[in-house]
Every structure is written in structure tokens, then in C-alpha cells.
C-alpha positions as CSV (number, residue, x, y, z in Angstrom):
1,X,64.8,-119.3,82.7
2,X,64.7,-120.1,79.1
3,X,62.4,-122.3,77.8
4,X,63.4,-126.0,76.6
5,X,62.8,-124.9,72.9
6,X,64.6,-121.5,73.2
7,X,67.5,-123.4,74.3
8,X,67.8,-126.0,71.3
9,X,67.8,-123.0,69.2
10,X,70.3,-121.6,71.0
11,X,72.6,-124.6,71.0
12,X,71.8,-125.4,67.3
13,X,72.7,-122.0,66.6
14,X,75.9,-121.9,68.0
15,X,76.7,-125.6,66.4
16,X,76.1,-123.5,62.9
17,X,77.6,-120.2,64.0
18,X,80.4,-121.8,64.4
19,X,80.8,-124.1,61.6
20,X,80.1,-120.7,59.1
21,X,82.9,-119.3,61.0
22,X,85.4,-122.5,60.4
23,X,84.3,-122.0,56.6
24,X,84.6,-118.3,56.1
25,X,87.6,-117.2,58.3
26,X,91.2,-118.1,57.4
27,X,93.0,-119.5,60.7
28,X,96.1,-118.3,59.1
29,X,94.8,-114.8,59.5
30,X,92.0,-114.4,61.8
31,X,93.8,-116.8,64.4
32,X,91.1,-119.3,66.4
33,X,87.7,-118.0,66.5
34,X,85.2,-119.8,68.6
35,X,81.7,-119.2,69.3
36,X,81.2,-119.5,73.1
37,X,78.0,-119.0,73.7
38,X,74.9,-117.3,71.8
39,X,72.4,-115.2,73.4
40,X,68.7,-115.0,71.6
41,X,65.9,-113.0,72.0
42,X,62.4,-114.5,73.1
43,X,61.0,-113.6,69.2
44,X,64.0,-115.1,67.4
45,X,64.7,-112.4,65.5
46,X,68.1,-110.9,67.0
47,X,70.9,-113.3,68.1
48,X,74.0,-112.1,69.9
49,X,77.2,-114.6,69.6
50,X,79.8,-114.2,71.9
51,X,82.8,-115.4,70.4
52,X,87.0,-116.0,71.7
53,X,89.6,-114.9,69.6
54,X,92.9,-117.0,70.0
55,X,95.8,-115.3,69.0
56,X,98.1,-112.3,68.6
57,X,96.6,-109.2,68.5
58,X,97.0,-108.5,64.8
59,X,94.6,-111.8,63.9
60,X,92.2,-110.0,66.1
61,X,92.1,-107.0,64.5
62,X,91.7,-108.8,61.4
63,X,89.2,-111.7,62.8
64,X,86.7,-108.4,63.9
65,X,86.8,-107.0,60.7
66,X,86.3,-110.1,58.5
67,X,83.2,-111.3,61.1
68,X,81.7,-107.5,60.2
69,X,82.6,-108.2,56.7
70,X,81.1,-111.9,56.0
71,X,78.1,-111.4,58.8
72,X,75.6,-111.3,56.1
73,X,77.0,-114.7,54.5
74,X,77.4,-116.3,58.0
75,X,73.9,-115.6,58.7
76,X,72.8,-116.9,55.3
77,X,74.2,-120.3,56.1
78,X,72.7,-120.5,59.7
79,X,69.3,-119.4,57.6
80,X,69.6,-122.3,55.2
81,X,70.8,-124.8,58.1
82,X,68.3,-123.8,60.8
83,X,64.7,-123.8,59.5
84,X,63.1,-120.8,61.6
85,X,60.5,-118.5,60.3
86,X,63.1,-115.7,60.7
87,X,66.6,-116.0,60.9
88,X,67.7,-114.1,63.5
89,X,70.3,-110.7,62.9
90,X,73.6,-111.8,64.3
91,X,75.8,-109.6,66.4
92,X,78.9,-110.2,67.4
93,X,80.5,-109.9,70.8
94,X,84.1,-110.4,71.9
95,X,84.2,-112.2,74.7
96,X,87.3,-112.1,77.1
97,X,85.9,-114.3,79.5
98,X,88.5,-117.1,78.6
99,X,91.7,-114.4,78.7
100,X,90.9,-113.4,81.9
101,X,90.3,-116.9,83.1
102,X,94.1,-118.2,81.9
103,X,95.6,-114.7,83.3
104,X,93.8,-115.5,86.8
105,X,95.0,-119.2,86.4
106,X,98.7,-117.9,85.6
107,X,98.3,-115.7,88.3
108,X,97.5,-118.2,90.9
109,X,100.3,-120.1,89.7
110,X,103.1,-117.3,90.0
111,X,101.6,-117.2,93.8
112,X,102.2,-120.7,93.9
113,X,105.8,-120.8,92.6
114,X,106.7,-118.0,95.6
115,X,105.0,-119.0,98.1
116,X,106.7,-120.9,100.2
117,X,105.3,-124.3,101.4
118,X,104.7,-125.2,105.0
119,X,104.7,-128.8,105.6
């Protein structure tokens, strides 16, 4: 388990991840990017965000690309707002966790519709 100070980072890093990410990435073109969780190593120095991408699959073709292209600004924001001796390397991870969480809950609800209900 991760220690009570790893896991204010963590949390603070996400709250900054994510507000670089409302500042860098047009939601007209990237769609809705949202950092869901981020993952750091035990010296600080490498963070992993995992991130959902809401919407079509044009936006996330464009969201990846942009994230690659502004990662060094993104992380030079999070290095100004988060005062750490190192500012960790961010890479960035799709994560489809939320996807196939609505495809199981639609799923579940097609079952519903034919099913037929005994009373």
C-alpha cells in the first residue's frame, strides 16, 4: 500500500494533470479528456496518467497526438504548480475502463428489455 504522502501527490497530481489538459486541449477537437487516475513511482520521478477520451473516434486520434505533442508543456505546469524536487516524466495511458463499463451497463440493459419478467 502506498504511503499517506505518495498518495497526496498522486491526487495533487491528477488535480494539475488535469487542469493542464483543460488549458492545452481544444474540446472542440480532442473531445473530453479526463485524467482518471495517475500512477507514480516510489522516487517521483516517472508518473503514468491514465486518462478517458469522450468522443468519436476522430477526437481521439487527435486528443493522442496533441497529449504527445504538448506533454512537455503539460508537465511544465504540473512542475510550476506542484513543488517536488523532481517533476515527474509523464506518460500517458488510454484508459478504456469507463467504455467498457457503459458497454457492460448497456448490455445488461438490452437483457433486461428481453427478458421477460416473472411476477
Amino acid at each position: 500500500m502506498p504511503s499517506h504522502r505518495l498518495l497526496r501527490v498522486r491526487e495533487l497530481l491528477k488535480r494539475e494533470i488535469g487542469e493542464a489538459i483543460r488549458r492545452e486541449l481544444p474540446v472542440q477537437q480532442a473531445g473530453l479528456v479526463t485524467v482518471n487516475d495517475v500512477d507514480v513511482t516510489g522516487d517521483l520521478k516517472n508518473a503514468r496518467v491514465y486518462l478517458g477520451l469522450l468522443g468519436n473516434s476522430e477526437q481521439k486520434k487527435i486528443a493522442v497526438d496533441l497529449l504527445n505533442q504538448y506533454r512537455v508543456r503539460i508537465q511544465a505546469h504540473v512542475g510550476k504548480a506542484v513543488v517536488l524536487k523532481f517533476t515527474p516524466r509523464l506518460h500517458f495511458v488510454m484508459d478504456e475502463s469507463i467504455g467498457r463499463g457503459t458497454r457492460v451497463l448497456q448490455i445488461i440493459e438490452e437483457l433486461e428489455k428481453t427478458t421477460p419478467k416473472e411476477d
